[in-house]
Every structure is written in structure tokens, then in C-alpha cells.
C-alpha positions as CSV (number, residue, x, y, z in Angstrom):
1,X,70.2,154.6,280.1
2,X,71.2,152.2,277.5
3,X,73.8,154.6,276.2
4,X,76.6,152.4,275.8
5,X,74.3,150.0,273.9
6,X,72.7,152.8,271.3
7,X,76.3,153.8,271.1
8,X,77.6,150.7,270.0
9,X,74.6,150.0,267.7
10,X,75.1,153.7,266.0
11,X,71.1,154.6,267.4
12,X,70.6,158.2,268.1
13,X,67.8,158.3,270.8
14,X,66.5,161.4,269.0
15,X,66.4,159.9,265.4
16,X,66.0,156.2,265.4
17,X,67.5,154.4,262.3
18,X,65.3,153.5,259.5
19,X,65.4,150.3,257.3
20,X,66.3,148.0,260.0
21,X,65.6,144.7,260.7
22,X,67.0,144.0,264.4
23,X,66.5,140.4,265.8
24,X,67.1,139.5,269.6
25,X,67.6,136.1,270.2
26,X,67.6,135.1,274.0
27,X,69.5,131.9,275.4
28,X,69.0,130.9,278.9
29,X,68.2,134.0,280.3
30,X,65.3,136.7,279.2
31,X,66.0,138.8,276.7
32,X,62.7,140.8,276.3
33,X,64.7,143.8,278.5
34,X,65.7,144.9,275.0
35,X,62.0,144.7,273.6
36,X,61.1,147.5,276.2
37,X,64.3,149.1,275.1
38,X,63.5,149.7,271.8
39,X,60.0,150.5,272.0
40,X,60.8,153.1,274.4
41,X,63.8,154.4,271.9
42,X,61.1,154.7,269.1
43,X,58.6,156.5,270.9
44,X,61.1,158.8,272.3
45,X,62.4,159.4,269.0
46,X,58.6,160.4,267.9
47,X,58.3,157.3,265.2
48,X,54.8,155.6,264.9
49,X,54.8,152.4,266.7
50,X,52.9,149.0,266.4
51,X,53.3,146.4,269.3
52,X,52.3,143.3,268.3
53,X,52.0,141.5,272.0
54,X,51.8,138.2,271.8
55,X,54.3,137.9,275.6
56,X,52.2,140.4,278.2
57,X,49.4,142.3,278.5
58,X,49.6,146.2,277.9
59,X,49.5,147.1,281.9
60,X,52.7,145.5,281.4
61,X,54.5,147.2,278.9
62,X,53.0,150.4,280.4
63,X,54.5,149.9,283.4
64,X,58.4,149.3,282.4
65,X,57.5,152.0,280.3
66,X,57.3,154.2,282.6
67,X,60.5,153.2,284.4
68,X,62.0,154.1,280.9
69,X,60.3,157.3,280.9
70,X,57.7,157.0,278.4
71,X,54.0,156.8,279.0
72,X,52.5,154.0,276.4
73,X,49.3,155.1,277.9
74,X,49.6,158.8,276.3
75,X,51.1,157.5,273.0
76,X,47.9,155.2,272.5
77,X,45.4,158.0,273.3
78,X,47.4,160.0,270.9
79,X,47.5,157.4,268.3
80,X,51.0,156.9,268.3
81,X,51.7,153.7,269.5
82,X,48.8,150.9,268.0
83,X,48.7,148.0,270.4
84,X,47.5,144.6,268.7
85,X,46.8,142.5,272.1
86,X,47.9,139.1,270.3
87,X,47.7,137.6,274.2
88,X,44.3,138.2,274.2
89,X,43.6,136.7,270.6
90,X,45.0,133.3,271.4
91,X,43.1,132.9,274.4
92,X,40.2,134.2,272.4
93,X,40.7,131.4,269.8
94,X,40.2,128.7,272.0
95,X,37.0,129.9,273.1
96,X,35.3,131.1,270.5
97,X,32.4,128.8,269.1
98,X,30.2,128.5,265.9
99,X,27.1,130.1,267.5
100,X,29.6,133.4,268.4
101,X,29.4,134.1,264.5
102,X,31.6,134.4,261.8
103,X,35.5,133.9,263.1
104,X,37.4,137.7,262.6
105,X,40.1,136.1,265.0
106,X,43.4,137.3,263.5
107,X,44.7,134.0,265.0
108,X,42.0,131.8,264.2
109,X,44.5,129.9,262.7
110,X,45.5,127.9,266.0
111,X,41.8,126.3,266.3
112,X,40.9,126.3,263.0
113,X,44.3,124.2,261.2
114,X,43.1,125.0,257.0
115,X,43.9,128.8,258.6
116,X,47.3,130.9,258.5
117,X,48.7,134.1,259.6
118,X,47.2,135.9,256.9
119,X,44.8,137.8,258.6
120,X,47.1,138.7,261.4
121,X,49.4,140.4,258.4
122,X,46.5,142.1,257.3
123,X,45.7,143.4,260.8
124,X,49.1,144.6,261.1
125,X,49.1,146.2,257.9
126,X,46.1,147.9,258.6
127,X,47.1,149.7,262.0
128,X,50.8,150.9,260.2
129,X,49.8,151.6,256.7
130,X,47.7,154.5,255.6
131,X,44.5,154.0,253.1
132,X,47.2,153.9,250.0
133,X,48.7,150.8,251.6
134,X,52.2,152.5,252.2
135,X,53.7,153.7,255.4
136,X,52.5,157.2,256.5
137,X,56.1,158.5,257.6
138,X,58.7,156.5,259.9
139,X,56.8,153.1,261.8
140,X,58.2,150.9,264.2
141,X,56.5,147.4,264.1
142,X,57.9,145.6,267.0
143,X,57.1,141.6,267.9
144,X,57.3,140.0,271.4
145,X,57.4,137.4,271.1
146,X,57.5,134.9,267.7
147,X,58.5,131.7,269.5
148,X,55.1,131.8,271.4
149,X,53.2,131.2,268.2
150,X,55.6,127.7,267.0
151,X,54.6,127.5,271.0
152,X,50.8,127.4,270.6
153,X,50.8,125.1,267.0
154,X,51.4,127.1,264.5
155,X,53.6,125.5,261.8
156,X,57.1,127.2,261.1
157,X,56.3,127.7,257.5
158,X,53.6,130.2,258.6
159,X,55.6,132.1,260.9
160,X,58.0,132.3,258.5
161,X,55.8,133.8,255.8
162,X,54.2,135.9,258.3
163,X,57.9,137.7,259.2
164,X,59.2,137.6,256.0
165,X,55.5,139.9,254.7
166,X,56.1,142.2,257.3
167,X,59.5,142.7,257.0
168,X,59.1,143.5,253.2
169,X,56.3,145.7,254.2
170,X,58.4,147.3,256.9
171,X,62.0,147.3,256.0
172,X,62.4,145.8,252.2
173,X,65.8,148.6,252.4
174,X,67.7,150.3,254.5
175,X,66.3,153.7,252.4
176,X,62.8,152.6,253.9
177,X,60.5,154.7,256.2
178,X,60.1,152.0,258.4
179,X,61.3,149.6,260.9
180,X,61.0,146.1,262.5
181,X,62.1,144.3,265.9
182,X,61.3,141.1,267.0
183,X,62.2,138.2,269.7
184,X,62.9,134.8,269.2
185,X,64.1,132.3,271.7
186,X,67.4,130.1,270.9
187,X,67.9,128.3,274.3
188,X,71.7,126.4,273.8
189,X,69.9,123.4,275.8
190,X,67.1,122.5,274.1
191,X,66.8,120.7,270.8
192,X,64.1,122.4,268.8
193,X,64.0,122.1,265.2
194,X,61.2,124.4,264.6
195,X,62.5,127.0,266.7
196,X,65.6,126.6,265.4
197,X,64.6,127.0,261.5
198,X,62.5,130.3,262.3
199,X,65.8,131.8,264.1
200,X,68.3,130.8,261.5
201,X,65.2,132.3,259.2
202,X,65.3,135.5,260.4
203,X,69.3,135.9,261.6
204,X,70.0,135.5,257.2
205,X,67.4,138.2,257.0
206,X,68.5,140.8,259.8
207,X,70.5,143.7,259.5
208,X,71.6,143.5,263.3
209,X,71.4,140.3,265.7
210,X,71.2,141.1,269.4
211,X,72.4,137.6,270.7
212,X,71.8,137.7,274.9
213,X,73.0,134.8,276.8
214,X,73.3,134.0,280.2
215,X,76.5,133.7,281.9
216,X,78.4,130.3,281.2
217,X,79.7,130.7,284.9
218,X,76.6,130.8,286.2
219,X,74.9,133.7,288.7
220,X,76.6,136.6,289.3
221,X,75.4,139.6,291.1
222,X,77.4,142.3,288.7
223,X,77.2,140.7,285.5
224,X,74.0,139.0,284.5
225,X,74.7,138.1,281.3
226,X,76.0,139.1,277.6
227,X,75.1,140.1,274.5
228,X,76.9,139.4,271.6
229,X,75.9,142.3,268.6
230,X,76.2,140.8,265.2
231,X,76.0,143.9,262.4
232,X,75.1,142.2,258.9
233,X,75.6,144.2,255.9
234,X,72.8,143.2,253.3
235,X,73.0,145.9,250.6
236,X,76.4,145.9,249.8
237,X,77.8,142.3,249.0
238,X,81.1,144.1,248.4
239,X,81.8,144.9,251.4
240,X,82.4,142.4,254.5
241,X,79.6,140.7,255.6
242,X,79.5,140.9,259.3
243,X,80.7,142.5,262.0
244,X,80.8,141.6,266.0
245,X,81.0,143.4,268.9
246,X,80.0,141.6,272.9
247,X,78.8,143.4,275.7
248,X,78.1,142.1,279.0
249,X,74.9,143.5,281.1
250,X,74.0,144.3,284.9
251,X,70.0,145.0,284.7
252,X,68.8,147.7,287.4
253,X,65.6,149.1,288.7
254,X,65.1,151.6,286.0
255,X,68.6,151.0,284.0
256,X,71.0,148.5,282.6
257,X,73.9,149.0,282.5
258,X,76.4,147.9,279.3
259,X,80.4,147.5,279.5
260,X,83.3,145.2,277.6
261,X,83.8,142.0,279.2
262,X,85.9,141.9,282.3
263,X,85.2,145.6,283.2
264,X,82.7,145.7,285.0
265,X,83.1,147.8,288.5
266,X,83.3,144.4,290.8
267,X,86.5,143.5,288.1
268,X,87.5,146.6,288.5
């Protein structure tokens, strides 16, 4: 399950790297497959996980989840995985009113426009730092998704600051305890600046770009799209810069399946 993939990427299912910052960008297809990927790969590997859900509810994650062979359920209870249900906040937001009392809406921001993503930072600080403000041992915060927020108003200055905090929080080496994923959509045929400037914000920062694009040729029933893997070497200036590897994909039931281009078993 995903082996070829965690291969590729050097991820041990039984000790997840540390001190990465791993982006997946998404072109004309749905990349969030490799947002349940990972969360699964960090709870498996027993990290501490924070889901910031801003895409789906958490019956949802639950439920791939368990097609993965984790139970998200079980992790909350036992206060591994925190679940910050950003869904729910921006629907919230819109709602509230003055006579609900004083606005602790992490994304109050998107009603109120003098407001950033400050106290969303904060939130998220609070469920993956200890009461010294540091990580308590090897954390996961994972994002799904940060194009919904440029979505729903929020100006790509904020979101910008908001990633760049947490990855400093998270990931400010690759010697650090902790970790960060997130998902940002790059679709080839549309023309969005904003979009556009928080992706090319967060590919300078990442230390490996998951690129997953649908197939030029259009639908295929074996091979549903690629992913080009883009390895970027930030500590070491010394040493080359990047390095590429593509994949293509067939998604299954409870799989997907990974395999250099033009070998997949309908080529073969």
C-alpha cells in the first residue's frame, strides 16, 4: 500500500521522517489521496498528529481511514490525533452575530476583514505544543486544504504568513521534532494569481513537492494520473538543489498503486 511511493520518497512506515516540509500540489485531478496517505503513515508510525480540516468533515477522514487501516476515531479518544474542524469554523463565521458574544472564531477573519489568521496559528499551536510552547516529541501538523481559505476571501498575504508561522513552528530544520503537509491547488487551466503566489510560496519553502496531475491524454482506466516528486535540498546550498523522480498512479478501493511511466500492467 503506497510502498512504491514511501520507497521513492525514503519514508519508513515505522519511523516517519522528521523536519519535513512536504507540499502536494494537485492539477486537474484530486490530489487529497495523498493527504489520507500521509496522515495514515504518521499515525501508524505512532507521531502526534494535528489535522487542520478545512476540505471534509472528520466522518470523512475516518472513513478512508479505515480503508488504510487506521481508526482516526481511536487516535482522537486517545489524544493522538487533534482534529481542528476548520469546515465547521467557516460556516460558523458567517453566522455568528454580535448578540452571540465576544467572537473566539479562529476564522473570524473571513466576516470580520481588520482580522487575520492569527488566532487560527494560535489554535494550532495550542493543540501541538506543550505548556512550554515547544513540541512534546515528534508532531505531524497536516493542512487540507490551503486553497479553500484564498477560496472563501482571505488575502494571500495572510495565508502566506499563516504557513510560513507554522512551518517555523513545525519544521524550521530538518533536525526538528516535527513535521508539516499541506495541499494546495495549481490547476494548469486556470489563471489565478493568488493561488498561484501562495504555491510558488510554499514550493521555495518545501523540502519535497508532490506534483499530481492528470493525464494529458485524457481518461484512462489503468493509469489515472502522475505525480512528479520534486526533492529540494535546503540545508545544504553545496550540494545540488533538486532532484526529480515521476510516478504514474492507478487509485483502488483500499490501495494505489505506484509504477514508472509506461509500465503499468495494461502497457505491459
Amino acid at each position: 500500500m503506497f510502498t512504491e511511493l514511501n520507497v521513492i520518497l525514503g519514508f519508513d512506515h515505522l519511523k516517519p521522517p522528521k523536519g519535513q516540509f512536504v507540499l502536494i500540489s494537485d492539477s486537474l485531478t484530486d490530489g487529497s489521496f495523498l493527504i489520507h496517505h500521509f496522515l495514515s503513515l504518521y499515525i501508524k508510525g505512532g507521531w502526534k498528529v494535528c489535522l487542520l480540516a478545512l476540505a471534509q468533515s472528520f466522518g470523512h477522514y475516518n472513513t478512508v481511514g479505515q480503508k488504510l487501516g487506521v481508526h482516526l476515531t481511536q487516535a482522537r479518544e486517545k489524544g493522538q490525533l487533534k482534529f481542528i474542524d476548520g469546515l465547521n469554523h467557516s460556516l460558523q463565521a458567517y453566522t455568528c452575530t454580535a448578540q452571540d458574544g465576544p467572537d473566539e472564531n479562529p476564522l473570524r477573519c473571513l466576516r470580520d476583514k481588520k482580522a487575520t489568521l492569527r488566532p487560527l496559528y494560535n489554535l494550532v499551536k495550542t493543540h501541538v505544543c506543550g505548556e512550554e510552547g515547544v513540541l512534546e516529541g515528534p508532531t505531524l501538523l497536516l493542512v487540507d486544504d490551503l486553497s479553500l481559505l484564498l477560496s472563501l476571501g482571505v488575502p494571500v498575504k495572510d495565508v502566506s504568513d499563516f504557513v510560513h508561522y507554522c512551518r517555523v513552528l513545525m519544521c524550521p530544520s530538518q533536525q526538528s521534532q516535527g513535521a508539516m503537509v499541506s495541499l494546495v491547488h495549481k490547476d494548469a487551466d486556470v489563471e489565478d494569481e493568488e493561488n498561484s503566489s501562495l504555491f510558488r510560496h510554499m514550493a521555495y519553502h518545501s523540502t519535497v513537492h508532490l506534483a499530481v496531475e492528470g493525464l494529458s491524454s485524457g481518461y484512462s482506466r489503468d493509469v489515472h494520473g502522475q505525480v512528479t516528486v520534486t526533492f529540494r535540498n535546503v540545508q545544504d546550498p553545496s550540494q545540488p538543489q533538486t532532484r526529480k523522480r515521476r510516478l504514474q498512479y492507478k487509485l483502488e478501493e483500499r490501495n494505489v498503486s505506484f509504477f514508472a511511466p509506461g509500465t503499468s500492467r495494461a502497457v505491459l
